[in-house]
PyMOL commands that place a pseudoatom at each C-alpha (Angstrom):
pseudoatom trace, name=CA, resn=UNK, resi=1, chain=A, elem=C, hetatm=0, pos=[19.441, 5.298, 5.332]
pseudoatom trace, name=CA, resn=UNK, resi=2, chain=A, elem=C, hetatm=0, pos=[16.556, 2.725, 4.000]
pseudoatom trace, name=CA, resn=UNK, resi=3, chain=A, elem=C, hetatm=0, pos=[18.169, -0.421, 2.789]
pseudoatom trace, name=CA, resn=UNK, resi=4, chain=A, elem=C, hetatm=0, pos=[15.774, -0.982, 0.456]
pseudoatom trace, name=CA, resn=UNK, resi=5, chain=A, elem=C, hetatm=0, pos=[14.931, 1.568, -2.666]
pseudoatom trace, name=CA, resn=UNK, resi=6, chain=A, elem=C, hetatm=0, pos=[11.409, 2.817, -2.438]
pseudoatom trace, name=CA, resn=UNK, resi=7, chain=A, elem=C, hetatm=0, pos=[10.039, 2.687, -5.839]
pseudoatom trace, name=CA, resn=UNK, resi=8, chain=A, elem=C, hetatm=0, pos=[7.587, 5.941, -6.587]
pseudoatom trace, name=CA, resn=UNK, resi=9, chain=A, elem=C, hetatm=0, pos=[6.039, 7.246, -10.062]
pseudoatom trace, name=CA, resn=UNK, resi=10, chain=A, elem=C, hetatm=0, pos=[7.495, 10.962, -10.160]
pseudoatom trace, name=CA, resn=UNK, resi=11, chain=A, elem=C, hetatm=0, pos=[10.013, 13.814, -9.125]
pseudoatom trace, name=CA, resn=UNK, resi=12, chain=A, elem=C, hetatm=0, pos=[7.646, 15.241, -6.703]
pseudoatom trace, name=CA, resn=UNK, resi=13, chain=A, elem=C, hetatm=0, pos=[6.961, 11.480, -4.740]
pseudoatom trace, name=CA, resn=UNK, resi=14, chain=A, elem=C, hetatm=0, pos=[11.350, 11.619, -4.407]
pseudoatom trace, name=CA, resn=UNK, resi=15, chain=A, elem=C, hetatm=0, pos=[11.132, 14.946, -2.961]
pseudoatom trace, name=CA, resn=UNK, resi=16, chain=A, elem=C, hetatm=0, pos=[8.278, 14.058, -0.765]
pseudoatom trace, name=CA, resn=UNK, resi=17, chain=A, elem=C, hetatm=0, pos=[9.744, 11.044, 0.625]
pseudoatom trace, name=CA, resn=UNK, resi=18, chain=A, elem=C, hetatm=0, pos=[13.538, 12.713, 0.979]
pseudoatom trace, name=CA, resn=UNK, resi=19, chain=A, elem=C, hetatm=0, pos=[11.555, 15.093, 3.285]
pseudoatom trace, name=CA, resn=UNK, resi=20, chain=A, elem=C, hetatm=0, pos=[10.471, 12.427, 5.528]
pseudoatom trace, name=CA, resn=UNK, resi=21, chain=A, elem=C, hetatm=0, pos=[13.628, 10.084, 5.775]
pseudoatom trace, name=CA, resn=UNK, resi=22, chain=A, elem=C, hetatm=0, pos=[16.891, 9.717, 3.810]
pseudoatom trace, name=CA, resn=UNK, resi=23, chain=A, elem=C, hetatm=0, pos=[15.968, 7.035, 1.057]
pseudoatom trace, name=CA, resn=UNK, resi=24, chain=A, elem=C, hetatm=0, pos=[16.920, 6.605, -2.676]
pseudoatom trace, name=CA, resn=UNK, resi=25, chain=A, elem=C, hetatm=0, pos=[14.068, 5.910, -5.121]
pseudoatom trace, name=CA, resn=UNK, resi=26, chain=A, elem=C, hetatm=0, pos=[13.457, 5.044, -8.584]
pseudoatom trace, name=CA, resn=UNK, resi=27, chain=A, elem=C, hetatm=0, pos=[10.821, 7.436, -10.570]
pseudoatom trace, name=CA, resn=UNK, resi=28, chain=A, elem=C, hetatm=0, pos=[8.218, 4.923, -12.580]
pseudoatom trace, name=CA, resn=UNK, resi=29, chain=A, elem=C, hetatm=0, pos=[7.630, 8.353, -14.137]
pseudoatom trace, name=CA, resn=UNK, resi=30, chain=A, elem=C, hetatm=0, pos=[4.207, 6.826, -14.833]
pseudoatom trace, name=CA, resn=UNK, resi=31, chain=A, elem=C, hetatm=0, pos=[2.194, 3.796, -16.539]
pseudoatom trace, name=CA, resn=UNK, resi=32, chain=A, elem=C, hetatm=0, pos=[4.619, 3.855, -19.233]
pseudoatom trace, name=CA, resn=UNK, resi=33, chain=A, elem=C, hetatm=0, pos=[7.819, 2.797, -17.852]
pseudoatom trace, name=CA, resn=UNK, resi=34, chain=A, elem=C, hetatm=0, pos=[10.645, 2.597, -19.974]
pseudoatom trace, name=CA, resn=UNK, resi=35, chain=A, elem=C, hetatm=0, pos=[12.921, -0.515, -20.565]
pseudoatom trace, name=CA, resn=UNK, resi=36, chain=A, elem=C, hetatm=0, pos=[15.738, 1.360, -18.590]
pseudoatom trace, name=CA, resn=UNK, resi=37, chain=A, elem=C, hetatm=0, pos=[13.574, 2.317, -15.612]
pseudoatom trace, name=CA, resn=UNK, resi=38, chain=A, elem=C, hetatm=0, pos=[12.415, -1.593, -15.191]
pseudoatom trace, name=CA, resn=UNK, resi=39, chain=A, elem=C, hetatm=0, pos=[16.076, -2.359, -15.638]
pseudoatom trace, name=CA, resn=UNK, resi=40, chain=A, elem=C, hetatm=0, pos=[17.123, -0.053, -12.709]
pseudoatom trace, name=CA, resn=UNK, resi=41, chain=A, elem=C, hetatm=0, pos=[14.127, -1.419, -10.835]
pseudoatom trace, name=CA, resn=UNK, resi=42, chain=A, elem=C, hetatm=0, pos=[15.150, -5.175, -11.691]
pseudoatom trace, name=CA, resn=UNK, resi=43, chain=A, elem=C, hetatm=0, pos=[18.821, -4.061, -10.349]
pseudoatom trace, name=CA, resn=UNK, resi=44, chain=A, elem=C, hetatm=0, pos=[17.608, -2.664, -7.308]
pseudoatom trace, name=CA, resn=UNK, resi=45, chain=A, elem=C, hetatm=0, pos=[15.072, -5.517, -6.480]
pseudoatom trace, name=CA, resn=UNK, resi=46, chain=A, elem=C, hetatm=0, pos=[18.310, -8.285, -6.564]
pseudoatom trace, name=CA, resn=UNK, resi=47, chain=A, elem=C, hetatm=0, pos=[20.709, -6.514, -4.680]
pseudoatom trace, name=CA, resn=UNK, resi=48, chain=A, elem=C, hetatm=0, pos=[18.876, -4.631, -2.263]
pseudoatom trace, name=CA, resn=UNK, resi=49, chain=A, elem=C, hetatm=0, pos=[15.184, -5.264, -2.627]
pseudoatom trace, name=CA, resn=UNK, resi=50, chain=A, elem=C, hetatm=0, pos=[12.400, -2.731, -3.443]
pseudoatom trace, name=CA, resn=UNK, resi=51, chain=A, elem=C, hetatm=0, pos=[9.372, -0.958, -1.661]
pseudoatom trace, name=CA, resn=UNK, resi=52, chain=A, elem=C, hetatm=0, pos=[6.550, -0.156, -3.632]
pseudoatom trace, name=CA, resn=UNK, resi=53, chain=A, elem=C, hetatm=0, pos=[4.951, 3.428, -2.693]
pseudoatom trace, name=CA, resn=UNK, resi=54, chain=A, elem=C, hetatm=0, pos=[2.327, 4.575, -5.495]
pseudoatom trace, name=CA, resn=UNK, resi=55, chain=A, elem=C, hetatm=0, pos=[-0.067, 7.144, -4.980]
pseudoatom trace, name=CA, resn=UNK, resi=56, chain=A, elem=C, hetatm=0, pos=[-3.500, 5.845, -3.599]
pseudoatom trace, name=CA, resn=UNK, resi=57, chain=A, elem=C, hetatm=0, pos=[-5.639, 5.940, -7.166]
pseudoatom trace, name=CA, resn=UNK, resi=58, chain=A, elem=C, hetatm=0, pos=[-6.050, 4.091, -10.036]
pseudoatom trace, name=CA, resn=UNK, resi=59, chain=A, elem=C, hetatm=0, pos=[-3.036, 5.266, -11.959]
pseudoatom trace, name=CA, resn=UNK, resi=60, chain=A, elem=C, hetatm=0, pos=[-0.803, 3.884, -8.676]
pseudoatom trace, name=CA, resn=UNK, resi=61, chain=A, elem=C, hetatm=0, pos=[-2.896, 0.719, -8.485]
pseudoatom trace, name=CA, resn=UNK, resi=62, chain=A, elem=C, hetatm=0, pos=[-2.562, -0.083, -12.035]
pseudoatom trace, name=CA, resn=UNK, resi=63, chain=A, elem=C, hetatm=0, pos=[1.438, 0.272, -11.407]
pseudoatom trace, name=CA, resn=UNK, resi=64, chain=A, elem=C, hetatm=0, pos=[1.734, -1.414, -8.365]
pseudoatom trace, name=CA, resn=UNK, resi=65, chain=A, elem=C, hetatm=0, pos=[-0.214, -4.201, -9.520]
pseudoatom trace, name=CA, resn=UNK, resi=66, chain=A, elem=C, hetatm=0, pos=[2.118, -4.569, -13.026]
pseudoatom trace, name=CA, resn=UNK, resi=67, chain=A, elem=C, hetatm=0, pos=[5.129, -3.890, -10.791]
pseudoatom trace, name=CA, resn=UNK, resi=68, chain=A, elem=C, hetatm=0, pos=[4.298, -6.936, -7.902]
pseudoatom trace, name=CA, resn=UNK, resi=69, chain=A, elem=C, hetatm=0, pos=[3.945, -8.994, -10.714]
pseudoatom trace, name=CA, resn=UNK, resi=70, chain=A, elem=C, hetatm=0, pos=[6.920, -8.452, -11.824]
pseudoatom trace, name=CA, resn=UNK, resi=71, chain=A, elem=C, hetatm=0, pos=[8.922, -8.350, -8.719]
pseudoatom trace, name=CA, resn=UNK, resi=72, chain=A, elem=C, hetatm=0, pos=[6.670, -10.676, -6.535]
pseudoatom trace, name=CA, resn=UNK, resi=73, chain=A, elem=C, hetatm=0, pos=[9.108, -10.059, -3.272]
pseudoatom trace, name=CA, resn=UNK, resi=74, chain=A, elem=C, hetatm=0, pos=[8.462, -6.255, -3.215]
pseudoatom trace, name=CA, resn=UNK, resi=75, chain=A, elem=C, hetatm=0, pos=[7.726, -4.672, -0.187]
pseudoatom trace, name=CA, resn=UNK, resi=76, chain=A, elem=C, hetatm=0, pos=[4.251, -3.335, -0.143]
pseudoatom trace, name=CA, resn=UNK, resi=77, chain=A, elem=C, hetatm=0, pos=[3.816, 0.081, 1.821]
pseudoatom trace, name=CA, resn=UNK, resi=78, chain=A, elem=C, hetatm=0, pos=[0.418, 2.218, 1.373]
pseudoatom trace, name=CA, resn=UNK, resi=79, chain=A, elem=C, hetatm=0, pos=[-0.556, 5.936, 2.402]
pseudoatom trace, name=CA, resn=UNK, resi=80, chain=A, elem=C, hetatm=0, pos=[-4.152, 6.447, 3.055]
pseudoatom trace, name=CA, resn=UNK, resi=81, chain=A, elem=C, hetatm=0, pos=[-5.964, 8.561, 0.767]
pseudoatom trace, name=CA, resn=UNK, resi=82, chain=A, elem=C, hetatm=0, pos=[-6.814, 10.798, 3.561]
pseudoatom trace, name=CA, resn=UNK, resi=83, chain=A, elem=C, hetatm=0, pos=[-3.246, 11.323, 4.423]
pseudoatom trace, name=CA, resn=UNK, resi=84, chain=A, elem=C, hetatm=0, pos=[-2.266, 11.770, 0.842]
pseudoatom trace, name=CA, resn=UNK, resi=85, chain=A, elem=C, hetatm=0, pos=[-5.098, 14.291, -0.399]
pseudoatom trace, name=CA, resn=UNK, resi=86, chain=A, elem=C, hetatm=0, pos=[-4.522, 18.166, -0.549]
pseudoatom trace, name=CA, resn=UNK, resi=87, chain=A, elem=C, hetatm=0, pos=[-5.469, 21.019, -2.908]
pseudoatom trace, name=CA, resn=UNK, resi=88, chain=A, elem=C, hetatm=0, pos=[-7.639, 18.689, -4.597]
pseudoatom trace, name=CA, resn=UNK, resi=89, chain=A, elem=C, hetatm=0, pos=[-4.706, 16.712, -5.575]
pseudoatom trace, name=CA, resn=UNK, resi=90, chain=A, elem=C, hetatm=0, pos=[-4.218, 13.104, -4.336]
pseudoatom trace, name=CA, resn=UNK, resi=91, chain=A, elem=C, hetatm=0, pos=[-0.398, 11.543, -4.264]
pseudoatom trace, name=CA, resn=UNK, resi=92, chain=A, elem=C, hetatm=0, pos=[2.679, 10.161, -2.293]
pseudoatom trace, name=CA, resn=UNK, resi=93, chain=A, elem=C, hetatm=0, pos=[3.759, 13.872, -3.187]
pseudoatom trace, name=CA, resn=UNK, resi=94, chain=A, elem=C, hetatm=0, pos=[0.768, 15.175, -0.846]
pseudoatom trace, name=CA, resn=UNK, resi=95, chain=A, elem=C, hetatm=0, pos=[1.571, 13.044, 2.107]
pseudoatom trace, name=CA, resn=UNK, resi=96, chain=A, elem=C, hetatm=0, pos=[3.506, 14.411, 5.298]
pseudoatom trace, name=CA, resn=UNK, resi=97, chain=A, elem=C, hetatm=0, pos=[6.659, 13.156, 6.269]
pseudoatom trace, name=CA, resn=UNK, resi=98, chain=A, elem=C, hetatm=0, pos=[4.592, 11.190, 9.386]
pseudoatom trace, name=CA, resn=UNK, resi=99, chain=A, elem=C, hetatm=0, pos=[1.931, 10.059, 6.820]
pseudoatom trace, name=CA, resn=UNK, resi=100, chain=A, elem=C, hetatm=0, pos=[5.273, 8.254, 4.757]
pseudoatom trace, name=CA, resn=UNK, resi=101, chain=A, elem=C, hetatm=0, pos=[6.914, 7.203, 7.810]
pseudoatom trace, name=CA, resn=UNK, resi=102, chain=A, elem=C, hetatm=0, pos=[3.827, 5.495, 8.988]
pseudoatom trace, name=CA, resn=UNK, resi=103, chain=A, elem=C, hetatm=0, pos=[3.067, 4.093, 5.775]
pseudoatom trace, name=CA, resn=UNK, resi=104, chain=A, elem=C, hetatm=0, pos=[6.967, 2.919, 5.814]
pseudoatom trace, name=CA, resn=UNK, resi=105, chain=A, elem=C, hetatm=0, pos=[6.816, 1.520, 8.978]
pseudoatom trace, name=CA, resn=UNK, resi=106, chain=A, elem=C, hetatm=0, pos=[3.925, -0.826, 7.646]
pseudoatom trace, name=CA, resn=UNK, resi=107, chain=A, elem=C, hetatm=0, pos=[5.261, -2.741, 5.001]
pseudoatom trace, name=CA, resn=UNK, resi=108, chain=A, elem=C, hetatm=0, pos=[3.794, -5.773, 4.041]
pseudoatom trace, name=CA, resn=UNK, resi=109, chain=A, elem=C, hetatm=0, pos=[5.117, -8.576, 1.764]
pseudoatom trace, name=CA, resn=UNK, resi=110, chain=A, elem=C, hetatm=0, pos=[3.247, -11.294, -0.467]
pseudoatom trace, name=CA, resn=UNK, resi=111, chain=A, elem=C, hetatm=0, pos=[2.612, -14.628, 0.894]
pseudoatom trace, name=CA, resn=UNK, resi=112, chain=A, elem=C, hetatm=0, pos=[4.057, -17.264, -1.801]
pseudoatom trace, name=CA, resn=UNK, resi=113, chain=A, elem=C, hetatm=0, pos=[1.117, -19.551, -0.683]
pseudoatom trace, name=CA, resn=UNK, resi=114, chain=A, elem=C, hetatm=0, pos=[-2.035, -17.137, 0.355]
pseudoatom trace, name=CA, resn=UNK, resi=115, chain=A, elem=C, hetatm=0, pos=[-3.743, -18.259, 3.552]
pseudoatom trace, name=CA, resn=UNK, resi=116, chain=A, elem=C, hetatm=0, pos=[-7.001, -18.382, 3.695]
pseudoatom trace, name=CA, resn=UNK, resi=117, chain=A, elem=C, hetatm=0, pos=[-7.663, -16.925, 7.077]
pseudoatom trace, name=CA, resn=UNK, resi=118, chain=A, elem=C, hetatm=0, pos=[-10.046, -14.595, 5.743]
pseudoatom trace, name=CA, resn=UNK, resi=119, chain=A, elem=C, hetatm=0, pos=[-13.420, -14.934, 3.827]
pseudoatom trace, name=CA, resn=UNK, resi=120, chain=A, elem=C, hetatm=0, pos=[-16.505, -12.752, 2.892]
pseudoatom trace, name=CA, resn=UNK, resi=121, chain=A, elem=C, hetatm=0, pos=[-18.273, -13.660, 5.954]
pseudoatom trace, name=CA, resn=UNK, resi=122, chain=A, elem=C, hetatm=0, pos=[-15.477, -12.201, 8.110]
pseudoatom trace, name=CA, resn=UNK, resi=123, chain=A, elem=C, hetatm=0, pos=[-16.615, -9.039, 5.600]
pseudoatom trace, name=CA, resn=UNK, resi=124, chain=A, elem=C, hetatm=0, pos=[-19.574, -8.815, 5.800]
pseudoatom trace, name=CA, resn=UNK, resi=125, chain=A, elem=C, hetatm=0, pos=[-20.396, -9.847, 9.742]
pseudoatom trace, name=CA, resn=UNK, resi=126, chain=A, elem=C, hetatm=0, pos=[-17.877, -6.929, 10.346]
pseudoatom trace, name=CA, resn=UNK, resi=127, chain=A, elem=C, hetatm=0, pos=[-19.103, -4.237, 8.549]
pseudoatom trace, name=CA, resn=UNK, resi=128, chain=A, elem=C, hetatm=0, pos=[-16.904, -4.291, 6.104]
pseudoatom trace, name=CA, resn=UNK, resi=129, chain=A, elem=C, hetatm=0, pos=[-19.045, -5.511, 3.004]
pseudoatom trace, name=CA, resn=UNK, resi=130, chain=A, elem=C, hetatm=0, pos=[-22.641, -4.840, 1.717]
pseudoatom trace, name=CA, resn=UNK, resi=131, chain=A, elem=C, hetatm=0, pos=[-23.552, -1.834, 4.424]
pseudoatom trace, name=CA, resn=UNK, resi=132, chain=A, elem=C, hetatm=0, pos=[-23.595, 2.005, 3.987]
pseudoatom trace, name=CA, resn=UNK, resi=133, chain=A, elem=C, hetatm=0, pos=[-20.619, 2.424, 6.182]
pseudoatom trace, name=CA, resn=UNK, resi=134, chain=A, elem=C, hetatm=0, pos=[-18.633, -0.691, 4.799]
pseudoatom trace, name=CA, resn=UNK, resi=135, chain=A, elem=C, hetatm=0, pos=[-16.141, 1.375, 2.673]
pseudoatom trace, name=CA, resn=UNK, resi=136, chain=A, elem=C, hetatm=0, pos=[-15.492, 3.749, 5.019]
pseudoatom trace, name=CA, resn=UNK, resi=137, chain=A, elem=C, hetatm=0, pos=[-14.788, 0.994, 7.758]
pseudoatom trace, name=CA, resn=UNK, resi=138, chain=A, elem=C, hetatm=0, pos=[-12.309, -0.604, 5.333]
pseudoatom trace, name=CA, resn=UNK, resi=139, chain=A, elem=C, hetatm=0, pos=[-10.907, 2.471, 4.542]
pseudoatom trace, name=CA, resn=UNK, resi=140, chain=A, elem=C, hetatm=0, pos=[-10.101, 2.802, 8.143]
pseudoatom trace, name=CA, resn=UNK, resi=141, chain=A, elem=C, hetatm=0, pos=[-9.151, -0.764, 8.609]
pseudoatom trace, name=CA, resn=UNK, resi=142, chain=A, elem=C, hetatm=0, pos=[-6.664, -0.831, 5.848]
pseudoatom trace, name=CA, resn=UNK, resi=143, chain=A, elem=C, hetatm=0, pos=[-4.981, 2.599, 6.877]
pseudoatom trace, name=CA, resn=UNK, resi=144, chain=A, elem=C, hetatm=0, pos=[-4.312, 0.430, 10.200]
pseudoatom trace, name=CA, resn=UNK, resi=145, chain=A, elem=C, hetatm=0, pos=[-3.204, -2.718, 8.959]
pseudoatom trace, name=CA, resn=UNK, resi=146, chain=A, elem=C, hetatm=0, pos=[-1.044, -1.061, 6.098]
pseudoatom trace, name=CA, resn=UNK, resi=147, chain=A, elem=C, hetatm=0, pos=[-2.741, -2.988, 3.163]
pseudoatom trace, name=CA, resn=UNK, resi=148, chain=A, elem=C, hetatm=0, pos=[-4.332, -0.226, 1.519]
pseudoatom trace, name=CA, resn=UNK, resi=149, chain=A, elem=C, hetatm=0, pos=[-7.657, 0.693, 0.593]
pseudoatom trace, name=CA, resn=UNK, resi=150, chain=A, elem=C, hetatm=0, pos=[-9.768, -1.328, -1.657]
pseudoatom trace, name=CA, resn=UNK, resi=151, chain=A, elem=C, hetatm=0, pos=[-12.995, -2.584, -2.943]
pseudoatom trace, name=CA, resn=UNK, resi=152, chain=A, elem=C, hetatm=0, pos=[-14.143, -5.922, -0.519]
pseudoatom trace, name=CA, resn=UNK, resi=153, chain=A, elem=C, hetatm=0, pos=[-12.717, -8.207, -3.342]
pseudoatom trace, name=CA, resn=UNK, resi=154, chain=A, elem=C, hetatm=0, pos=[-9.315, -6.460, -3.410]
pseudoatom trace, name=CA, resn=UNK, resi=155, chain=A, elem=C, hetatm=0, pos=[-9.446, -5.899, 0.622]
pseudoatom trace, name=CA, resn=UNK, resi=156, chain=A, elem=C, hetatm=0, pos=[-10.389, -9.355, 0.986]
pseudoatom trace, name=CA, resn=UNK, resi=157, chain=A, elem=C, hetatm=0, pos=[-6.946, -10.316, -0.833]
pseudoatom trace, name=CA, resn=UNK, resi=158, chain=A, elem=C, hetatm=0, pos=[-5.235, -8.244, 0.594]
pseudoatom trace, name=CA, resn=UNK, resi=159, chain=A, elem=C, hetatm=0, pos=[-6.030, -9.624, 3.957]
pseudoatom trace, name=CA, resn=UNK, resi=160, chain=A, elem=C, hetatm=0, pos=[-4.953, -12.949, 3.084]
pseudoatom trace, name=CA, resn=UNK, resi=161, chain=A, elem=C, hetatm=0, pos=[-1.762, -12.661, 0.709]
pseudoatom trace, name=CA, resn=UNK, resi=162, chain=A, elem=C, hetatm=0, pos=[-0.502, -9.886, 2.787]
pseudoatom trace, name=CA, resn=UNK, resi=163, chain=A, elem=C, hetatm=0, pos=[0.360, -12.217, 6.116]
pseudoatom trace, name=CA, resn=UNK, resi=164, chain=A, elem=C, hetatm=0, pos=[-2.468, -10.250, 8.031]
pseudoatom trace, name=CA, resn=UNK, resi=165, chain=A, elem=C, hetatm=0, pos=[-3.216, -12.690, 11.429]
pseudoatom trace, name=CA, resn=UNK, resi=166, chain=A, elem=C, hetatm=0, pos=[-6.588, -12.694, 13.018]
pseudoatom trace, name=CA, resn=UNK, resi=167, chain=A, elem=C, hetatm=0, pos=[-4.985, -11.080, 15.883]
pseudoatom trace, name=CA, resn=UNK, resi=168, chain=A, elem=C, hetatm=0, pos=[-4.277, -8.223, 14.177]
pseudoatom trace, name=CA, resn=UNK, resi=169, chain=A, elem=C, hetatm=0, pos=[-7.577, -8.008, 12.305]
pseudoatom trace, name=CA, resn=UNK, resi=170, chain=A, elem=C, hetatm=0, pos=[-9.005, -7.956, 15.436]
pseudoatom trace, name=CA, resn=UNK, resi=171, chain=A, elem=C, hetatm=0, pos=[-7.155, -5.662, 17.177]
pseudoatom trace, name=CA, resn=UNK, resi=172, chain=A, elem=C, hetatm=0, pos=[-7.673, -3.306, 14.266]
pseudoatom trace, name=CA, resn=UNK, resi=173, chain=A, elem=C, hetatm=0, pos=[-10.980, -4.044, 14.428]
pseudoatom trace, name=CA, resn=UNK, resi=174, chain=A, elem=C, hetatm=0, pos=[-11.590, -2.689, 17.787]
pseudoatom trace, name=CA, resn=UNK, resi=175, chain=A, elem=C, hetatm=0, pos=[-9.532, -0.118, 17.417]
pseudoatom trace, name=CA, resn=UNK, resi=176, chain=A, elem=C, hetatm=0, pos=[-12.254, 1.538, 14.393]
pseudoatom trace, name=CA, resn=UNK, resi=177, chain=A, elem=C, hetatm=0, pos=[-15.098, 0.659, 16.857]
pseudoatom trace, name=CA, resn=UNK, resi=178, chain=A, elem=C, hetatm=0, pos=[-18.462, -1.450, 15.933]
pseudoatom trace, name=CA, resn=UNK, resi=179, chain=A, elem=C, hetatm=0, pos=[-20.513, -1.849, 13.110]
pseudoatom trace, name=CA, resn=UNK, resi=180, chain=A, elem=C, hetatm=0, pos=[-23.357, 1.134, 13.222]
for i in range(1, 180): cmd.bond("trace and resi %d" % i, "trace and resi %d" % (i + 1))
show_as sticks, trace
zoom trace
């Protein structure tokens, strides 16, 4: 059993993730969450402490973002999109119980104090920012470092307030191959 709860917008993410591990969650049960959901959540978060797991879209961005605000300690875990996409349909709900596992064995925390190990130039001389394959090679980059895909603003971030090291970066790096 996962100490901490794993926080998830709907019935469907629950199900998903009680397929891949045995967890207890707490539905958002969307953008609008009511004053007794964030009361759970707050509950939860004190005693003993909370994983984030939206689905990778806006909708689940939007959340997690409001929700890490809120509860700065959070853990942070992210499915790819890729492993999260079927039927058309993209969610935690999609995933496979390796695709949540994975993502759960990733979790990342916010720094209280950012470093600054990262900047656009480690971006962009990477392939990472401003080319035709850049969003793909984050894509792939953030799948392995387990900070979730984003734009190279919100990467960029991501990288430094998620406690990435440069020896990880790198080793992720090489992992996705060179720039084409």
């Amino acid at each position: 059993m996962l100490k901490e709860v794993i926080v998830v917008e709907g019935k469907s993410d629950t199900a998903a993730i009680r397929r891949a591990l045995e967890a207890d969650t707490i539905e958002t049960g969307g953008f609008t969450l009511a004053a007794s959901t964030l009361r759970k959540i707050e509950a939860a978060y004190k005693k003993r402490g909370i994983i984030i797991l939206t689905d990778p879209d806006g909708a689940g961005n939007r959340i997690r973002r409001f929700l890490t605000e809120r509860f700065p300690e959070a853990g942070q875990a992210f499915i790819p999109r890729i492993d999260a996409t079927a039927n058309g349909d993209v969610g935690v709900e999609q995933a496979s119980p390796k695709a949540i596992l994975a993502a759960l064995g990733k979790v990342r925390h916010h720094e209280f104090t950012p470093q600054k190990e990262f900047t656009e130039r480690d971006l962009m001389i990477n392939g990472l920012s401003g080319g035709s394959m850049a969003s793909a090679r984050r894509d792939k980059l953030a799948a392995l470092l387990g900070v979730g895909y984003g734009n190279a603003k919100c990467f960029l971030q991501r990288l430094n307030t998620y406690g990435v090291t440069r020896e990880e970066f790198n080793s992720a790096l090489a992992e996705i191959g060179e720039v084409e």
